[in-house]
ZABA-564550 format. One line per field, with one value per residue (C-alpha): residue number from 1; x, y, z. Coordinates in pm, 1 decimal. Example, Ala and Ser with C-alpha at 12.3 -4.5 7.8 and 13.67 -1.06 7.14 Angstrom:
k <- (1|2) $
xx <- (1230.0|1367.0) $
yy <- (-450.0|-106.0) $
zz <- (780.0|714.0) $
//
This chain:
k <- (1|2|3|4|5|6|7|8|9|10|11|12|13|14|15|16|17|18|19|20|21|22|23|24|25|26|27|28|29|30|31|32|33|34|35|36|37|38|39|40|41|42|43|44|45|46|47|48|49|50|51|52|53|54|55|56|57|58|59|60|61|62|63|64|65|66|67|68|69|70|71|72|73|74|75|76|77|78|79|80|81|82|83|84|85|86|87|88|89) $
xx <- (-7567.4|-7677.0|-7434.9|-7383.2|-7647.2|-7578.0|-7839.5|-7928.0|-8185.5|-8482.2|-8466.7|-8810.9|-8637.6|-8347.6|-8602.6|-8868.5|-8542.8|-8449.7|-8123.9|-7984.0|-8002.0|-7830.5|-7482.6|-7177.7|-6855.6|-6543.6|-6243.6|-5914.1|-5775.8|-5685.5|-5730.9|-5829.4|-6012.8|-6353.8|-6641.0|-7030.6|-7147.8|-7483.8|-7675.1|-7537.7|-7731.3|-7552.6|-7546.8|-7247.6|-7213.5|-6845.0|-6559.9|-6490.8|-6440.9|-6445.7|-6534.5|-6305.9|-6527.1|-6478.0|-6776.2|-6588.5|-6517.7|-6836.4|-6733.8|-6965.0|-6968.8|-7122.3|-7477.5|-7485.5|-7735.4|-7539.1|-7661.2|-7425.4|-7513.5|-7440.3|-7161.7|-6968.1|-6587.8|-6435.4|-6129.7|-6231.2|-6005.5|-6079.1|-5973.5|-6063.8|-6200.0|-6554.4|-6807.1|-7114.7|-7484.6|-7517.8|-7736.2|-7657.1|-7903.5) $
yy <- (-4530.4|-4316.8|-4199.6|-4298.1|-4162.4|-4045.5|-3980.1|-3971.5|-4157.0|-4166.1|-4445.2|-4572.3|-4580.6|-4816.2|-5052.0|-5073.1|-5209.3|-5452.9|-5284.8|-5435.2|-5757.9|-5726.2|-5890.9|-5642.0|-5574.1|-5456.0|-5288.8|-5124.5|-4763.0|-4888.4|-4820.1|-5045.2|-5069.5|-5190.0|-5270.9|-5358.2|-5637.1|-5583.4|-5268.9|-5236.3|-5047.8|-5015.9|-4816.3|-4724.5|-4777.7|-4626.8|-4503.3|-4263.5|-4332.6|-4137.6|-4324.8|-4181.5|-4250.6|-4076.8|-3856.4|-3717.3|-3813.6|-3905.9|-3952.9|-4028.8|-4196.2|-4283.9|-4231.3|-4209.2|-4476.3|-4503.3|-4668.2|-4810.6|-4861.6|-5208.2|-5190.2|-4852.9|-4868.9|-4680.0|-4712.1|-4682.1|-4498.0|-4569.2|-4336.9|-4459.5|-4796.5|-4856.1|-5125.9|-5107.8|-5319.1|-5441.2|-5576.2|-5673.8|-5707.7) $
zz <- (13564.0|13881.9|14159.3|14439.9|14779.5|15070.4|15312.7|15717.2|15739.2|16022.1|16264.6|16158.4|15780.1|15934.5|16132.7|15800.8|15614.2|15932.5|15883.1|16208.5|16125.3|15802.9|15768.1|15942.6|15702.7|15878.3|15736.9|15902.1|15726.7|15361.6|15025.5|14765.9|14393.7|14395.6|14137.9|14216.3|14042.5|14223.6|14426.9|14784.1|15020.7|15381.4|15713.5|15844.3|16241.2|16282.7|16074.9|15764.5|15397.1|15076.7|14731.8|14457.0|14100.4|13791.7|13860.1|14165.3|14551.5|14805.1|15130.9|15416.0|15764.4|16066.9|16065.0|15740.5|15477.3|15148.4|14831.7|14541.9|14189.0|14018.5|13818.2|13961.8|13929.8|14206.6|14476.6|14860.7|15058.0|15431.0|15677.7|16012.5|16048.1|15901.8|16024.1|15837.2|15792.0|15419.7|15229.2|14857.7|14556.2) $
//
């Protein structure tokens, strides 16, 4: 299974994807367990989060383009509110 990426991406990368029309997920500071039943790419417009997995901690925010695998295990830990464009599948 590959990790999760992290990566800033170039504004032409973001408008190729349509990224600002995908859907917008919101979440206050929380922490929670969460598993992918499908690849989740997103773009996160605000906030700070790390993704505990058993391969280690990834954290990441605004600015920042972050792919998930299908079928990673891991617990969220948000640390100041996120909002974020994603787009599942």
């Amino acid at each position: 299974m590959s990790e999760i990426k992290v990566e800033k991406p170039a504004k032409e990368k973001l408008k190729s994807l349509d990224v600002e029309n995908w859907p917008v997920w919101e979440c206050e500071p929380s922490a929670f367990d969460w598993e992918y039943d499908s690849n989740e790419d997103c773009y996160i417009l605000e906030g700070s989060v790390t993704v505990k997995t058993v391969g280690g901690d990834v954290s990441f925010g605004k600015g920042d383009f972050v792919s998930f695998p299908r079928g990673l295990k891991c617990r969220w830990v948000v640390a100041e509110k996120v909002r974020k464009h994603y787009k599942l599948g």
